[in-house]
C-alpha positions as CSV (number, residue, x, y, z in Angstrom):
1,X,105.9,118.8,121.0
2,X,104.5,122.1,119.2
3,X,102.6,122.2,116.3
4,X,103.3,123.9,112.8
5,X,101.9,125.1,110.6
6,X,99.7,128.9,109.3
7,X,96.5,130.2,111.3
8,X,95.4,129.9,107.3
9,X,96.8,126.5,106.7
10,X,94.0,123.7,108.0
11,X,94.9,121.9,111.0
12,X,95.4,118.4,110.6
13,X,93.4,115.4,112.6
14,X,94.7,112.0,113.0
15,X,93.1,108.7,114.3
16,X,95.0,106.6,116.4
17,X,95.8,103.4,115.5
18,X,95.8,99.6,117.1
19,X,92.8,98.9,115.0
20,X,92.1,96.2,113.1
21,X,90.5,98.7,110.5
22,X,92.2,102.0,110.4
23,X,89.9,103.5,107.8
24,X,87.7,106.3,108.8
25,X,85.9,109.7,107.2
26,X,88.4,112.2,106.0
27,X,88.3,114.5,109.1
28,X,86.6,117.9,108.7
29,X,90.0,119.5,110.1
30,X,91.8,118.5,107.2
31,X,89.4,119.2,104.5
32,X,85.6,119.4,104.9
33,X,84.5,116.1,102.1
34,X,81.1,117.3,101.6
35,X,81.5,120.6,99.8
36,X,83.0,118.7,97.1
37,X,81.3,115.1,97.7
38,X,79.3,114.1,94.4
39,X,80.0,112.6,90.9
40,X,83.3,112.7,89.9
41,X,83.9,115.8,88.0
42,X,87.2,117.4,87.5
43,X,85.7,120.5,86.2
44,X,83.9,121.1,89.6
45,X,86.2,119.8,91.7
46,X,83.9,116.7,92.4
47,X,84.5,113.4,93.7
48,X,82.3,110.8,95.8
49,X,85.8,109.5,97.8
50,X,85.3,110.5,101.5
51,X,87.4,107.9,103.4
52,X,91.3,107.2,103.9
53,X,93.4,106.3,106.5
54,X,95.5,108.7,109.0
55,X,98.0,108.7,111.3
56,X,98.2,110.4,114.6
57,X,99.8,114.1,115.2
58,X,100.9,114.0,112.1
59,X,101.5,118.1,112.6
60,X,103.8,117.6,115.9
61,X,107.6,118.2,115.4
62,X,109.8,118.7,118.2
63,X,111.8,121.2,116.4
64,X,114.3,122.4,119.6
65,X,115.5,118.4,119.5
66,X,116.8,118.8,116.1
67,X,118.1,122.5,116.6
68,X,115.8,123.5,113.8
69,X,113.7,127.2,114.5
70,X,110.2,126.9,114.5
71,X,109.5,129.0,111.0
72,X,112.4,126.4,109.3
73,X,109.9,123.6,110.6
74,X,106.3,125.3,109.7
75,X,107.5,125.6,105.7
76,X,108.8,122.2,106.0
77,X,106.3,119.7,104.5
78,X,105.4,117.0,107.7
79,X,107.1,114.4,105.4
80,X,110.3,116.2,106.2
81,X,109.4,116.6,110.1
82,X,108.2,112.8,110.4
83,X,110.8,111.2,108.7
84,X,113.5,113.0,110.9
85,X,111.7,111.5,114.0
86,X,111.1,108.2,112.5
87,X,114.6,108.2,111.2
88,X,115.7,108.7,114.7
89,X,113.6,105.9,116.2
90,X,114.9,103.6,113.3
91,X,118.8,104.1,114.1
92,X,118.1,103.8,118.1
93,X,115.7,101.0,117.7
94,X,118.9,99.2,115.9
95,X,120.8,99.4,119.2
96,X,123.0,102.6,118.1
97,X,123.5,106.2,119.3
98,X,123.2,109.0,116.2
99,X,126.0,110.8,117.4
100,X,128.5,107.5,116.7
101,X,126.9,107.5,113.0
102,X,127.9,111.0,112.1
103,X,130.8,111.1,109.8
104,X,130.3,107.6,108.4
105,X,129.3,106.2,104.7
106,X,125.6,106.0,106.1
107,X,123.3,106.0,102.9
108,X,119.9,107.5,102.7
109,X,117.3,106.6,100.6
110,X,113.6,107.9,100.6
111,X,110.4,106.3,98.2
112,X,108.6,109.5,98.4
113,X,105.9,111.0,96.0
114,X,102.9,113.5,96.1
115,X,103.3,117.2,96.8
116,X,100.5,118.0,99.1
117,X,102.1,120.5,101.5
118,X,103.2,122.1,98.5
119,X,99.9,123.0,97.7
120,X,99.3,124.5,100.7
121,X,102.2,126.5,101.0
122,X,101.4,128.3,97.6
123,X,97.7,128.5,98.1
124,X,98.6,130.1,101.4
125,X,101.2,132.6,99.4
126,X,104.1,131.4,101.8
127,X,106.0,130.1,98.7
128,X,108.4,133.1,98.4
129,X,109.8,132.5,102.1
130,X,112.9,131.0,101.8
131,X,112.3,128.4,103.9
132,X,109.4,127.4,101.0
133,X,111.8,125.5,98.6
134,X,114.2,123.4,100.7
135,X,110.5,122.6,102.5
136,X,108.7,121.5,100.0
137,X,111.3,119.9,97.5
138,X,111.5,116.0,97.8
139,X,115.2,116.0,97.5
140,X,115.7,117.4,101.0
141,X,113.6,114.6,102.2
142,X,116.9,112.2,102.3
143,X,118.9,115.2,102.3
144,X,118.5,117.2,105.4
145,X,118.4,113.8,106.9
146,X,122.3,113.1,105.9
147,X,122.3,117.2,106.6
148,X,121.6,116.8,110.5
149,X,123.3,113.7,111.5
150,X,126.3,114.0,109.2
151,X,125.9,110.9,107.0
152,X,128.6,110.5,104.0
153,X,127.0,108.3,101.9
154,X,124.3,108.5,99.2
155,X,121.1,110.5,99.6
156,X,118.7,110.2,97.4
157,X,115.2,110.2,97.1
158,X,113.0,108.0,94.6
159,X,109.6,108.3,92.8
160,X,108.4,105.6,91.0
161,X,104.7,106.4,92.7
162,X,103.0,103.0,94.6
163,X,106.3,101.0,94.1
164,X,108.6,103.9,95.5
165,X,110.1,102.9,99.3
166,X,111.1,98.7,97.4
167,X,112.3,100.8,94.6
168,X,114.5,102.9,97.3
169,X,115.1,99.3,99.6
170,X,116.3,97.7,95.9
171,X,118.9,100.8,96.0
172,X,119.8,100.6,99.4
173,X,120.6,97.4,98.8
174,X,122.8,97.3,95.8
175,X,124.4,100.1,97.8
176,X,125.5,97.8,100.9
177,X,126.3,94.8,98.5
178,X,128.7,96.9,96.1
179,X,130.2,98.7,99.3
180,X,128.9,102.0,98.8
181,X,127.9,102.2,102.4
182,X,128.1,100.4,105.9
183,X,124.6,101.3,106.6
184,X,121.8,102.4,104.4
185,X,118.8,103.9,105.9
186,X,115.5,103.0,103.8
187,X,112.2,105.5,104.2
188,X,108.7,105.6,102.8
189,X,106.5,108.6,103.4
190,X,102.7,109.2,102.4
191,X,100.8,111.9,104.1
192,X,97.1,113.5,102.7
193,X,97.1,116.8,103.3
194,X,94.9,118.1,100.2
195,X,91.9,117.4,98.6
196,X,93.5,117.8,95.0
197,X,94.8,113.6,94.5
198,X,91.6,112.9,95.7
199,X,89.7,114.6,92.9
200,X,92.1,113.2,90.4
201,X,92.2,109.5,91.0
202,X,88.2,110.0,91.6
203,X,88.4,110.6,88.4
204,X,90.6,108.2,87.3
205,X,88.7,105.5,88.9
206,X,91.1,104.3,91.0
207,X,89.3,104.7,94.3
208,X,87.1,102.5,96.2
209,X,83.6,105.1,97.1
210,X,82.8,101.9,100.0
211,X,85.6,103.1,101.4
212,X,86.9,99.6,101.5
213,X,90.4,97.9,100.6
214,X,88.5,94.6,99.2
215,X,91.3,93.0,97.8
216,X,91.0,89.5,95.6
217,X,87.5,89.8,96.0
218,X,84.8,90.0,93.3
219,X,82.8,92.8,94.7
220,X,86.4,95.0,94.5
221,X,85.5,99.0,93.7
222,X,89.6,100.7,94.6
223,X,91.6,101.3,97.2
224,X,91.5,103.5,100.0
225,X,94.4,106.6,100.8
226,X,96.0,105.8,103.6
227,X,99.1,107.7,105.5
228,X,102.3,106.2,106.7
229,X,106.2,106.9,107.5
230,X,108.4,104.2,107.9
231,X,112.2,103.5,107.9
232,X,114.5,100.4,108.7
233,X,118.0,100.3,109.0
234,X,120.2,98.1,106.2
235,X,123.9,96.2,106.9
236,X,125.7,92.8,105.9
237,X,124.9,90.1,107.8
238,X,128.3,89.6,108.4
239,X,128.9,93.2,109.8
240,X,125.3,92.7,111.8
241,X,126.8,89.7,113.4
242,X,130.5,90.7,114.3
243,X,128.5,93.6,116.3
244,X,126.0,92.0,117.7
245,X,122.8,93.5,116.5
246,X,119.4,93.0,116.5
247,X,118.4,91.7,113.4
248,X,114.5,91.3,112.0
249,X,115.1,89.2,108.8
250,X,117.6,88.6,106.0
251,X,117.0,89.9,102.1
252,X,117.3,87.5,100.5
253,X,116.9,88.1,96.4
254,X,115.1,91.5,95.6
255,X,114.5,92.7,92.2
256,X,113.1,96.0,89.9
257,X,112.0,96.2,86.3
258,X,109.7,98.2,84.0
259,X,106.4,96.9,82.3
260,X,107.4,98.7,79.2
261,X,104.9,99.5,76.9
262,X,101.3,98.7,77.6
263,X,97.6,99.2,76.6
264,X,97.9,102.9,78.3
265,X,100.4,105.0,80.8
266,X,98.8,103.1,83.3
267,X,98.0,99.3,82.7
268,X,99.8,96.8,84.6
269,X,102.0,94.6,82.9
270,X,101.5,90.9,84.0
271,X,104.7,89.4,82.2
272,X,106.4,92.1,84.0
273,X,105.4,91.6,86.8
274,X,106.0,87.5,86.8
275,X,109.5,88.5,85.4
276,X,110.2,90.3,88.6
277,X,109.2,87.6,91.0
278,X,111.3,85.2,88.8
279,X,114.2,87.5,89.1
280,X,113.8,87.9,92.7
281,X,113.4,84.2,93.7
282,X,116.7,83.4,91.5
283,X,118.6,85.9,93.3
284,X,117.9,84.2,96.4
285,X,119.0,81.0,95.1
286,X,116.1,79.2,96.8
287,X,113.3,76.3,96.4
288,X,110.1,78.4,95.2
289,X,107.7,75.5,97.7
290,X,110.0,77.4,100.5
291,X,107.9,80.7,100.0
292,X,105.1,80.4,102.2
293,X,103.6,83.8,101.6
294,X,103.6,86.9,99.5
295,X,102.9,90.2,100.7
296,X,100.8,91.4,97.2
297,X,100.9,94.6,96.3
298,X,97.0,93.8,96.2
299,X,95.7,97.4,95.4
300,X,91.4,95.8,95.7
301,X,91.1,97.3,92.0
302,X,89.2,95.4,89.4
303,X,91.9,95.9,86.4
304,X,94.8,95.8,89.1
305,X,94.3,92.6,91.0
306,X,93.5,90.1,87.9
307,X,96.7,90.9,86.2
308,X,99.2,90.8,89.4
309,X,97.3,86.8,90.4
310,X,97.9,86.2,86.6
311,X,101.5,87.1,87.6
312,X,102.4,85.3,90.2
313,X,100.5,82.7,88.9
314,X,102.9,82.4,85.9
315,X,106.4,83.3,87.8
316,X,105.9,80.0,90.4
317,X,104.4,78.1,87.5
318,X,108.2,79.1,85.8
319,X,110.1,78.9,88.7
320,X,109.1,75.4,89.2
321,X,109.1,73.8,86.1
322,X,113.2,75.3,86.4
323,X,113.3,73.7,89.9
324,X,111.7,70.5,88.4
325,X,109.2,70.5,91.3
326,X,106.8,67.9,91.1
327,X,105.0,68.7,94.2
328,X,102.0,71.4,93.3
329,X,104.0,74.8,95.3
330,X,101.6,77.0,97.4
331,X,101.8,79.8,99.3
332,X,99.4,82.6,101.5
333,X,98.2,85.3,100.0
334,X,97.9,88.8,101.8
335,X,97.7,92.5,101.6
336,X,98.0,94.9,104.4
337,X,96.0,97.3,102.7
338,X,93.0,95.8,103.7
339,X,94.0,97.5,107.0
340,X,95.9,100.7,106.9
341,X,94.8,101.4,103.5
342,X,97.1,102.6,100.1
343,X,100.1,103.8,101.4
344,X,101.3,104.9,98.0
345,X,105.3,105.6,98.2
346,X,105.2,103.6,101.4
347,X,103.4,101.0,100.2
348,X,106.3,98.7,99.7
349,X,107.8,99.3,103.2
350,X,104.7,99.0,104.7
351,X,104.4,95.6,103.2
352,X,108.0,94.8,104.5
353,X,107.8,95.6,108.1
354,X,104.1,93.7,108.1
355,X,106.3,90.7,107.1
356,X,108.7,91.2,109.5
357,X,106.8,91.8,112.6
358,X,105.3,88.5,111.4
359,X,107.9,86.5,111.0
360,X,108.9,88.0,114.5
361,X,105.8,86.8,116.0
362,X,106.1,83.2,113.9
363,X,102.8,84.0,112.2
364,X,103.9,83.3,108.8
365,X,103.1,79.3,107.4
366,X,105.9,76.7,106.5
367,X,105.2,74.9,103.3
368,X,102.7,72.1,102.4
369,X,104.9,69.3,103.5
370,X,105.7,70.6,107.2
371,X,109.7,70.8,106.5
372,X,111.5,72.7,109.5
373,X,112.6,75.3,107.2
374,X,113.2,79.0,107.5
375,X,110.1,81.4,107.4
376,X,110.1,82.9,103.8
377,X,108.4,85.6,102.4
378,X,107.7,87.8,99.3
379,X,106.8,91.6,99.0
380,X,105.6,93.0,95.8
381,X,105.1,96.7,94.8
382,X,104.0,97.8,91.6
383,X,104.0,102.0,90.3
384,X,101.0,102.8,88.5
385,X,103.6,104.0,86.0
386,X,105.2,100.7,85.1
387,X,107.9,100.7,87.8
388,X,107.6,97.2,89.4
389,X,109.2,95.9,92.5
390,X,109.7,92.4,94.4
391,X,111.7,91.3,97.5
392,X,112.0,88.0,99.0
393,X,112.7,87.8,102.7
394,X,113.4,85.3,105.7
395,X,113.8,85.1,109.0
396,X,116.6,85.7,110.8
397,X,117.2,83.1,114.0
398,X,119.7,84.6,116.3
399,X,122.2,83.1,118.8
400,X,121.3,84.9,121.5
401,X,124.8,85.9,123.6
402,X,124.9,85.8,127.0
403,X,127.8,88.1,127.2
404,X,125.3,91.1,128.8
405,X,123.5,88.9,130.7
406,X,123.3,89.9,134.7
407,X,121.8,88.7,138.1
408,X,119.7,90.8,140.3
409,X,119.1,94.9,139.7
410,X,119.9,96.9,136.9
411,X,120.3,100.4,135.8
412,X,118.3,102.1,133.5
413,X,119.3,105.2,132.1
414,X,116.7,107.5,130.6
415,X,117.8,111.2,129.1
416,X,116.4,114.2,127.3
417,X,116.5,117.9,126.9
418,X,113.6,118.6,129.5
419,X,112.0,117.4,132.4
420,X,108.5,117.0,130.5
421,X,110.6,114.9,127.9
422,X,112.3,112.7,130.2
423,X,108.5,111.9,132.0
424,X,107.5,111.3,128.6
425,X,110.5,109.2,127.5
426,X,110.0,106.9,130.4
427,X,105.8,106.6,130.1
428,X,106.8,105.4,126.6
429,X,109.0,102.8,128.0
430,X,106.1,101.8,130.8
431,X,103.6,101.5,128.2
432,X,106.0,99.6,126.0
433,X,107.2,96.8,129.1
434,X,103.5,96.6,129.6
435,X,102.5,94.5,126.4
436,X,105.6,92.7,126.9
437,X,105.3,88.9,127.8
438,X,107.9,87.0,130.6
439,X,110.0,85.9,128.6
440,X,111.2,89.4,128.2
441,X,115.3,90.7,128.5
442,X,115.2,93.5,130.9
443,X,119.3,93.2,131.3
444,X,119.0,93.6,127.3
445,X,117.1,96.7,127.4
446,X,119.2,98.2,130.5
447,X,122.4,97.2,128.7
448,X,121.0,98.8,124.9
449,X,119.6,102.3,127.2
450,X,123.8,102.4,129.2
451,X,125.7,101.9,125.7
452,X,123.8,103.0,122.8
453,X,121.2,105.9,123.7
């Protein structure tokens, strides 16, 4: 991997992650806090915000992988570089080589939002390059992404702020229902590279100074900035299944609306927020008692949180008295951002995945009543601008095939550009076989690394 970006331009630290809490100082290599720690004051630059959550290397990009030359890639905000990567992880992940993508109706849609790097680049003078503008505009964020792998079908990228990436996966979605696309590619992206948000939501009072997430709780002060790139991969069930592909969970009802107009630009709207949950729910043409828990958008701020409990409150209270459910309906409350922090445009997707992975691991409850029903789920994001979001997922239980399935050794076929790579591909494979359990598939992984890397 090299590392991009001006002698002038501040080298970025990261913290690694596989903590519980993921929240730490912002690191002096990014910006140094305490020359403008104090009262929030937007005439002096002031705020007392000093925490947030990173992510690690976020100024690697292997550049030579993706044929791209190295001044293309130090103009290009990381946003850009990570999403490529993370892109490329998403499509293998799904059990498919890039190569047999390009040319096909493959949609790309990106929840993307603040302009950080952009800053840089002009305070650094670099602007005029012209590199500078396909780098820094968020359009090329789903763009060069169709650009280098030769996807057809709609790229677009969306900014609806905190509710962006389920804004983009409402898209995506429409998009492989009305047959826009065989495949849609969903991203969220969120890195802090400048001081500037800081000093402006300081202000705002949006931000927690304890440097803690505390959502649903009284003591609540604002959330914490946190970092994140994410992507997952979009088709029919019916396509997944005639090709045999992993799948993680189902959507099944997902839903977008605006709070309209409100006490300010930036007040939550808490009928519009239950009407999106309603929406949602009836699209999935499901029992609201099946919904064992909700992903909340659960931001830890003291206007925010009231208002989006007052919501759901009201939108199962609805949806029941429709479903004529006599039983009180229940369900878990959670929000991943009591971990990993805000992750703004990601937020959403962030949310997702954390359902996912649980329903993967059968964390997620059943309902009140024990019934052997599938794990459901919903994921709320709300836009500080009125833009409201809500999906409802479940799990997905596959009939595993044995049509792979093979007797003593295999072959495992690694490959990449260099020798350093390759040692590097295969330690990632070692480290990733060691937190695996028994019950594991090698002839699965031997037969996805021989037909689809």
């Amino acid at each position: 991997m090299e590392r991009f970006y001006q002698k002038s331009f501040q080298k970025i630290w990261t913290c690694r992650l596989g903590q519980s809490d993921l929240i730490s100082e912002i690191p002096g290599s990014r910006w140094d806090w305490k020359e403008i720690y104090g009262d929030p004051d937007n005439k002096n630059r002031k705020t007392n915000i000093k925490w947030g959550g990173f992510i690690n290397d976020v100024e690697t990009f292997d550049a030579s992988f993706f044929n791209i030359s190295p001044k293309e890639a130090q103009l290009m905000d990381p946003m850009q570089r990570k999403l490529i990567q993370v892109v490329w992880q998403a499509v293998e992940d799904a059990g498919y080589r890039m190569r047999d993508l390009s040319g096909q109706k493959v949609g790309v849609i990106v929840g993307i939002g603040t302009f950080d790097y952009l800053q840089l680049v002009l305070e650094n003078d670099q602007f005029t390059h012209a590199y500078a503008a396909t780098g820094t505009v968020h359009c090329m964020a789903s763009n060069r992404i169709s650009y280098l792998f030769n996807f057809k079908g709609p790229s677009e990228s969306v900014d609806t702020a905190c509710s962006s990436s389920l804004v983009a996966l409402h898209r995506a979605a429409g998009l492989i229902r009305n047959n826009e696309c065989e495949i849609a590619i969903v991203c969220g992206a969120n890195l802090l590279l400048s001081s500037s948000i800081y000093v402006a939501l300081s202000n705002a009072n949006m931000l927690s100074p304890s440097g803690q997430c505390k959502t649903f709780d009284e003591s609540a002060d604002g959330y914490v900035r946190g970092e994140g790139i994410a992507a997952i991969v979009l088709k029919k069930l019916s396509s997944s299944i005639s090709d045999k592909d992993h799948v993680y969970g189902l959507i099944k009802g997902i839903a977008v609306n605006h709070g309209g107009h409100t006490n300010s630009l930036t007040a939550p709207n808490p009928f519009a927020q239950a009407e999106v949950i309603e929406d949602a729910v009836k699209m999935a043409k499901i029992c609201p008692k099946t919904i064992s828990y909700v992903e909340t958008h659960g931001t830890g701020t003291s206007l925010g949180d009231p208002i989006e409990i007052n919501g759901l409150v009201s939108a199962f209270k609805t949806l029941s008295n429709r479903s004529n459910i006599e039983t009180k309906p229940y369900c878990a409350l959670g929000s991943v951002k009591t971990n990993i922090g805000h992750l703004e445009a990601a937020a959403g997707l962030a949310g997702v995945i954390k359902v996912l992975l649980s329903m993967q691991h059968k964390k997620m409850l059943k309902d009140q009543m024990g019934e052997d029903i599938p794990r459901r789920a919903g994921v709320s994001s709300f836009g500080f601008g009125g833009v409201n979001a809500h999906v409802v997922l479940e799990e997905y239980d596959a009939i595993h095939s044995d049509d792979h399935i093979v007797t003593g050794p295999n072959i495992f076929i690694f490959s990449a550009k260099t020798e350093n790579a390759l040692r590097s591909y295969i330690d990632y494979y070692r480290g990733f076989l060691s937190k695996q359990d028994t019950k594991f598939n090698l002839n699965d992984m031997a037969y996805t690394l021989q037909t689809a890397r």
